[in-house]
C-alpha positions as CSV (number, residue, x, y, z in Angstrom):
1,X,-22.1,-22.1,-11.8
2,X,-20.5,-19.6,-14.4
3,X,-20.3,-15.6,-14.0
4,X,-19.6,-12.6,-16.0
5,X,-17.9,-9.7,-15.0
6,X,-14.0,-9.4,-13.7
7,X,-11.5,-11.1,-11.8
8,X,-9.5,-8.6,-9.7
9,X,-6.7,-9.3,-7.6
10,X,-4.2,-7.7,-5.4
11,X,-0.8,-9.2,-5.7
12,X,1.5,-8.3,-2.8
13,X,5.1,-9.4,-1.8
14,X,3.2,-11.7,0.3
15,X,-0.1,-11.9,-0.1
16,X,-2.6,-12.3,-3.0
17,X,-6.3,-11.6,-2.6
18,X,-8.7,-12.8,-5.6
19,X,-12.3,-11.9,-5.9
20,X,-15.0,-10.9,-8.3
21,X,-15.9,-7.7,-9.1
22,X,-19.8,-7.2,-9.2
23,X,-21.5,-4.2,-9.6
24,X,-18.8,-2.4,-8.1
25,X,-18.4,-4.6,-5.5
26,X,-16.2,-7.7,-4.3
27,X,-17.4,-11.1,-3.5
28,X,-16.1,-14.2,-3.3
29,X,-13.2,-13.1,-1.8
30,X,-10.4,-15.1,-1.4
31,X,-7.0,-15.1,0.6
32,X,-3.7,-16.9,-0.5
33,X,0.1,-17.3,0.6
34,X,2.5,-16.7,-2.1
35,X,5.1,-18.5,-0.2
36,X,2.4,-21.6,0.2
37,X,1.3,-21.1,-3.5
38,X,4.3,-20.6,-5.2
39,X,3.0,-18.8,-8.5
40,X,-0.1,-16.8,-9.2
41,X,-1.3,-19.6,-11.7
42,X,-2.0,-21.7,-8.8
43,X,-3.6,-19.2,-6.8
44,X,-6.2,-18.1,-9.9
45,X,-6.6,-22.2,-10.7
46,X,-7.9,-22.6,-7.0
47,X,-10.0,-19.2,-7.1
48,X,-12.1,-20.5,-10.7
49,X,-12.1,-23.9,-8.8
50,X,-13.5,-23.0,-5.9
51,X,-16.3,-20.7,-7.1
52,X,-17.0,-23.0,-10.1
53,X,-15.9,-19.9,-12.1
54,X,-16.0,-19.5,-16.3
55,X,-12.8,-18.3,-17.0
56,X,-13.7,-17.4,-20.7
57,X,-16.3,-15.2,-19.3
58,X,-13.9,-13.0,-17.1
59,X,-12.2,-9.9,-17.5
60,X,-8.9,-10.1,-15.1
61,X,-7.7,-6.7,-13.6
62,X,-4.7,-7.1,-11.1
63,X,-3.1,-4.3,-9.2
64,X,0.5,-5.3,-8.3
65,X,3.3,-4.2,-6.0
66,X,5.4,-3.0,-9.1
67,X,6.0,-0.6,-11.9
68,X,3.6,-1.6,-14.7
69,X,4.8,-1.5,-17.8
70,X,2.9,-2.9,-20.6
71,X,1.5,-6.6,-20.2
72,X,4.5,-8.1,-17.7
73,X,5.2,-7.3,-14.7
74,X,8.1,-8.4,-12.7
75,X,6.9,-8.0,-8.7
76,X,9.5,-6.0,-6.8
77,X,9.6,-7.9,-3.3
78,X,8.4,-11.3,-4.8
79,X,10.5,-13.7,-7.4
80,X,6.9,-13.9,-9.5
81,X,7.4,-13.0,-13.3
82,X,3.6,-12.0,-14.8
83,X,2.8,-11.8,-18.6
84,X,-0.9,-10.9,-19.1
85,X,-0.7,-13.2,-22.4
86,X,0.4,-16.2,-20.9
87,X,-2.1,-15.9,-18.4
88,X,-5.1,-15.5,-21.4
89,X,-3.4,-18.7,-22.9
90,X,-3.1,-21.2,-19.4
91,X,-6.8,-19.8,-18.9
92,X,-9.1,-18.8,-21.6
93,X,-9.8,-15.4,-20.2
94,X,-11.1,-12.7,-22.1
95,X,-8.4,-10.2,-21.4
96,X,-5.7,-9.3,-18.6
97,X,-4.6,-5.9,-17.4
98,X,-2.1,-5.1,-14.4
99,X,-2.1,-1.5,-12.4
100,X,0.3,-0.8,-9.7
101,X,-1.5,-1.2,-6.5
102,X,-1.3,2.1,-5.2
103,X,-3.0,3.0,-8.2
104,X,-5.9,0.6,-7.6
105,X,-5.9,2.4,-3.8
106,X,-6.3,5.9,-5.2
107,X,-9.1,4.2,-7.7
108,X,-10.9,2.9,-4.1
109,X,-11.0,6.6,-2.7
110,X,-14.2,8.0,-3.8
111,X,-15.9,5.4,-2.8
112,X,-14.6,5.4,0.9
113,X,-17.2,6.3,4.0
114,X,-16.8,7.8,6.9
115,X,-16.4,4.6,8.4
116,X,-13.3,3.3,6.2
117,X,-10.7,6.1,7.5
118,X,-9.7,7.5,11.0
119,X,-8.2,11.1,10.8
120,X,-5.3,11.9,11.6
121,X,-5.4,15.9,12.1
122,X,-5.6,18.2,9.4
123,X,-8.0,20.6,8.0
124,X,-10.9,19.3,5.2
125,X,-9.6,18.1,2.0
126,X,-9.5,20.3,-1.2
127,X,-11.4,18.9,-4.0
128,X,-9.6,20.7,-6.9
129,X,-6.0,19.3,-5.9
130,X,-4.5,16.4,-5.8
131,X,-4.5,13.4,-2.8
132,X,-1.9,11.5,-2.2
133,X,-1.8,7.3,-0.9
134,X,1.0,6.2,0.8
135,X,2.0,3.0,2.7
136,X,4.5,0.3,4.6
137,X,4.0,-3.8,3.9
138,X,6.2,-6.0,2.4
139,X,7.6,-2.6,0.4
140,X,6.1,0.9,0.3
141,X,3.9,2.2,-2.2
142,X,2.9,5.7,-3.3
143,X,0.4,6.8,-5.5
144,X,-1.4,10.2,-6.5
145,X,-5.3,10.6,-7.3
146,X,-5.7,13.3,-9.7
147,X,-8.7,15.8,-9.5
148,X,-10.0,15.2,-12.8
149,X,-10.4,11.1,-11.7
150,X,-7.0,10.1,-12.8
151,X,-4.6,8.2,-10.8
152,X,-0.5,8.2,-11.6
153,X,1.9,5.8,-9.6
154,X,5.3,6.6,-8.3
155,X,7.9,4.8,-7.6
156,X,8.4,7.3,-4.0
157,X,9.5,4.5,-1.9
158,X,13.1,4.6,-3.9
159,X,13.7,8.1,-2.6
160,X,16.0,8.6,0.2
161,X,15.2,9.5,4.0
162,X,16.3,11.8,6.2
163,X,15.7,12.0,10.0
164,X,14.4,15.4,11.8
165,X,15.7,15.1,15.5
166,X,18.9,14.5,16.2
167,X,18.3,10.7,17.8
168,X,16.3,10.0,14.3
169,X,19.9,11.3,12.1
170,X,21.8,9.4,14.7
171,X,19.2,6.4,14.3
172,X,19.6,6.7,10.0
173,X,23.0,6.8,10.5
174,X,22.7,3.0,12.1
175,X,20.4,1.7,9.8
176,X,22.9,3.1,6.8
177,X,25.6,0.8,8.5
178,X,23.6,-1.9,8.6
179,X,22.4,-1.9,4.5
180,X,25.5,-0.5,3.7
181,X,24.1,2.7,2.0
182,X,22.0,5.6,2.4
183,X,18.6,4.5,3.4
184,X,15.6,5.0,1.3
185,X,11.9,5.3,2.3
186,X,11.1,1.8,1.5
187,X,14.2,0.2,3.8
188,X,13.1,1.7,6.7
189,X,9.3,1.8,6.1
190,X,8.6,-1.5,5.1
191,X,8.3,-4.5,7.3
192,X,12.3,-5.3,6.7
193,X,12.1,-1.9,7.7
194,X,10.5,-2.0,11.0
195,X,13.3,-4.7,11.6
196,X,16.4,-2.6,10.8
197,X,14.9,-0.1,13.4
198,X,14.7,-2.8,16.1
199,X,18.4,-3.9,14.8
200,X,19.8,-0.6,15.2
201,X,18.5,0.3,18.3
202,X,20.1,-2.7,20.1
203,X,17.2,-5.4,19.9
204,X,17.6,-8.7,19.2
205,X,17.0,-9.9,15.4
206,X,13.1,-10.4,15.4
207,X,10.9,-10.7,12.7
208,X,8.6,-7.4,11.4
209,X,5.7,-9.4,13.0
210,X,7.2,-9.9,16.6
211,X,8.5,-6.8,16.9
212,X,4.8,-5.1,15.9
213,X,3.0,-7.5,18.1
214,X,5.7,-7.0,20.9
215,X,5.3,-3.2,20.7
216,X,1.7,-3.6,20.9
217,X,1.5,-5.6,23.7
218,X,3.8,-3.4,25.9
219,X,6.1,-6.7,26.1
220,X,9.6,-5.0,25.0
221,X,10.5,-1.6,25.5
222,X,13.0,-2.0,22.6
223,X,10.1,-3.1,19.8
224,X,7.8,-0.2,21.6
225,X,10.7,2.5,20.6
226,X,11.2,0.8,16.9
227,X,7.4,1.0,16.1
228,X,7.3,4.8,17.5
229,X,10.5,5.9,15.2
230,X,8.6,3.7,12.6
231,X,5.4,5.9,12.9
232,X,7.4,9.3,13.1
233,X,9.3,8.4,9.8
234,X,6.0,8.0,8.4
235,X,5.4,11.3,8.9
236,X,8.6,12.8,7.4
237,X,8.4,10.6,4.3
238,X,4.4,11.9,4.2
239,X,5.1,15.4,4.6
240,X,7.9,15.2,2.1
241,X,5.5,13.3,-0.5
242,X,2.8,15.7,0.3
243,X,4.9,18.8,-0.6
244,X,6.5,17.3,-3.4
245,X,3.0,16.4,-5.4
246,X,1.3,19.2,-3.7
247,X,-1.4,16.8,-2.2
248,X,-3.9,19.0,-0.7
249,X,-7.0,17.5,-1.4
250,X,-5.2,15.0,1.6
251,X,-2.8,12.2,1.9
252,X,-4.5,8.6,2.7
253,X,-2.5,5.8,5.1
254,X,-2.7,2.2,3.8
255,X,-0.3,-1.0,3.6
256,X,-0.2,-3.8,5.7
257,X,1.1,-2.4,8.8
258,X,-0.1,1.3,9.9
259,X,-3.4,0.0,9.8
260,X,-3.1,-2.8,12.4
261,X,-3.0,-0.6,15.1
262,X,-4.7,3.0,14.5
263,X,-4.7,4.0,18.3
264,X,-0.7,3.6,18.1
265,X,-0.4,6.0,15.2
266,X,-3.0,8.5,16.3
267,X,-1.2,8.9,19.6
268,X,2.3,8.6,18.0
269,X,4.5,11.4,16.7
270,X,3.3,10.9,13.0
271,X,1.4,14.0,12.6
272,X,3.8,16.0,14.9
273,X,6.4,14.8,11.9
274,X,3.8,15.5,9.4
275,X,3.5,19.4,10.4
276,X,7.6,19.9,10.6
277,X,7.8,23.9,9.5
278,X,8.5,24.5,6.2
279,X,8.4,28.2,4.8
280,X,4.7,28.1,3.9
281,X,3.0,29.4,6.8
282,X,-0.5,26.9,7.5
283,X,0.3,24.6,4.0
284,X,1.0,21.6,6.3
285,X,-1.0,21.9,9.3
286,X,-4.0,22.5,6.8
287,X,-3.6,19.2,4.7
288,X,-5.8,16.5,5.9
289,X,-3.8,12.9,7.0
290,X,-6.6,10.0,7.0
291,X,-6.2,6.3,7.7
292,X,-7.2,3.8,5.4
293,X,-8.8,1.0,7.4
294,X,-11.5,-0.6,5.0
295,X,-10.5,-4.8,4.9
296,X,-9.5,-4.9,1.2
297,X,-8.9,-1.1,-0.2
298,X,-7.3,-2.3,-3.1
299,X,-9.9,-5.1,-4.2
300,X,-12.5,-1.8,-3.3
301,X,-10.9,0.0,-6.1
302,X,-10.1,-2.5,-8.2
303,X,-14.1,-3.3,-8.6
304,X,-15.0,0.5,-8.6
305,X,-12.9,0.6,-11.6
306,X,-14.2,-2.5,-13.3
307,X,-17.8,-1.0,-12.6
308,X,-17.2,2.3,-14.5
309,X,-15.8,0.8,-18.1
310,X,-17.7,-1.4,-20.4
311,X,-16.0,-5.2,-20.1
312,X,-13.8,-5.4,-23.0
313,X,-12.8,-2.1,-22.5
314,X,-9.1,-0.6,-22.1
């Protein structure tokens, strides 16, 4: 069997979901390893494969964990080097295009229900300002949606950090000795992130996995007190990105780790963080925080996207 339409993807540091965008929707969706795959080749081979999929008839759009610029890519917290021409000449398909991923996010969040997002305190959104997506996995991302439809990526996750008690300075301070320079958002909100906290409070070197699933299981008080600085950083590093692009029309929680446990963050001090005074009396408390819990919001976004231009067009 042969289709029409597009070919989205989202290419994380470790993760790479295909599927086919329909009417603004995904289907076919399929999961792959990048360690298991090796190179994205493989994983779209397998994908056309599997679904019995005319590659000639396709129109790719991939959102990936990097700055875009022009038709390669090279992924930040992956060894994958992308060229959008290669890919039309191993393939056949009618045309390639990469986004950042946080830009395929902010695509996914008019289309977004009720049931896609658990608030996180905050007033109602402001529809002539901007939003802002933010989140941990493999790296951190952060995007902007634009009022007018637009969406602009950032590289945010390269700024630096800064703690707002004195345990957090003191806790920044050990994480700095451990990297051997200032910290950024992205080293200590990140899944190598979540590590370093566990490191420099005294816990044994874990992986970012153990030391989530520990904390969530109430099986090491050590991983419990890493994943609750993890989720109060998120909070400085959102109010910091929230004041700095004036995102009142709310700032959106995604990534591959915040939304694994929403109960966590809701109770955590995240939104305590969020709220930390600044000289503009109500600015903060009155910004909406939501999480993003929809399966694939990327692949959502991607396929909202594909469904609003002609194929064919840039």
């Amino acid at each position: 069997m042969s289709a029409s339409g597009t070919l989205v993807g989202d290419i994380g540091g470790t993760n790479t979901r295909l599927a086919l965008a329909e009417g603004g929707r995904c289907t076919r969706v399929t999961r792959y390893d990048n360690a298991a795959a090796g190179a994205l080749d493989a994983c779209l081979g397998d994908f056309l494969e599997r679904h019995a999929l005319d590659a000639t008839a396709l129109d790719v759009l991939l959102a990936v964990a990097a700055p875009v610029s022009g038709g390669k890519v090279t992924l930040t917290n992956l060894a994958w080097h992308l060229c959008a021409n290669d890919l039309v000449a191993a393939f056949g398909f009618a045309r390639v295009e990469f986004v950042n991923d946080f830009v395929a996010l902010a695509w996914a969040l008019p289309v977004l229900t009720a049931a896609d997002l658990v608030a996180l305190g905050g007033d109602a959104a402001r529809d002539e300002a901007p939003a802002l997506v933010i989140g941990p996995g493999t790296g951190f991302g952060a995007s902007l949606w634009l009022p007018h439809g637009g969406a602009l990526a950032t590289e945010a996750g390269h700024a630096l950090i800064a703690g707002v008690s004195a345990e957090e300075v003191a806790l920044l301070a050990r994480v700095r000795e451990l990297i051997g320079a200032p910290p950024s958002i992205e080293q200590v909100l990140s899944g190598a992130g979540l590590e370093r906290i566990h490191r420099a409070l005294g816990g044994a070197p874990a992986s970012a996995a153990a030391v989530f699933a520990a904390a969530c299981e109430g099986r090491e008080a050590c991983a419990r007190e890493a994943l609750a600085h993890f989720h109060a950083f998120a909070g400085i590093a959102a109010r910091n990105l929230a004041l700095a692009t004036g995102a009142r029309g709310g700032v959106y929680l995604a990534g591959g780790i915040l939304p694994r446990a929403p109960g966590l963050l809701g109770a955590s001090r995240f939104r305590a963080r969020f709220e930390t005074p600044a000289p503009l009396p109500g600015y903060l408390e009155a910004i909406p925080t939501r999480l993003i819990v929809h399966d694939e919001p990327a692949l959502l976004g991607l396929a909202h996207r594909a469904g609003r231009r002609p194929p064919g067009a840039t």
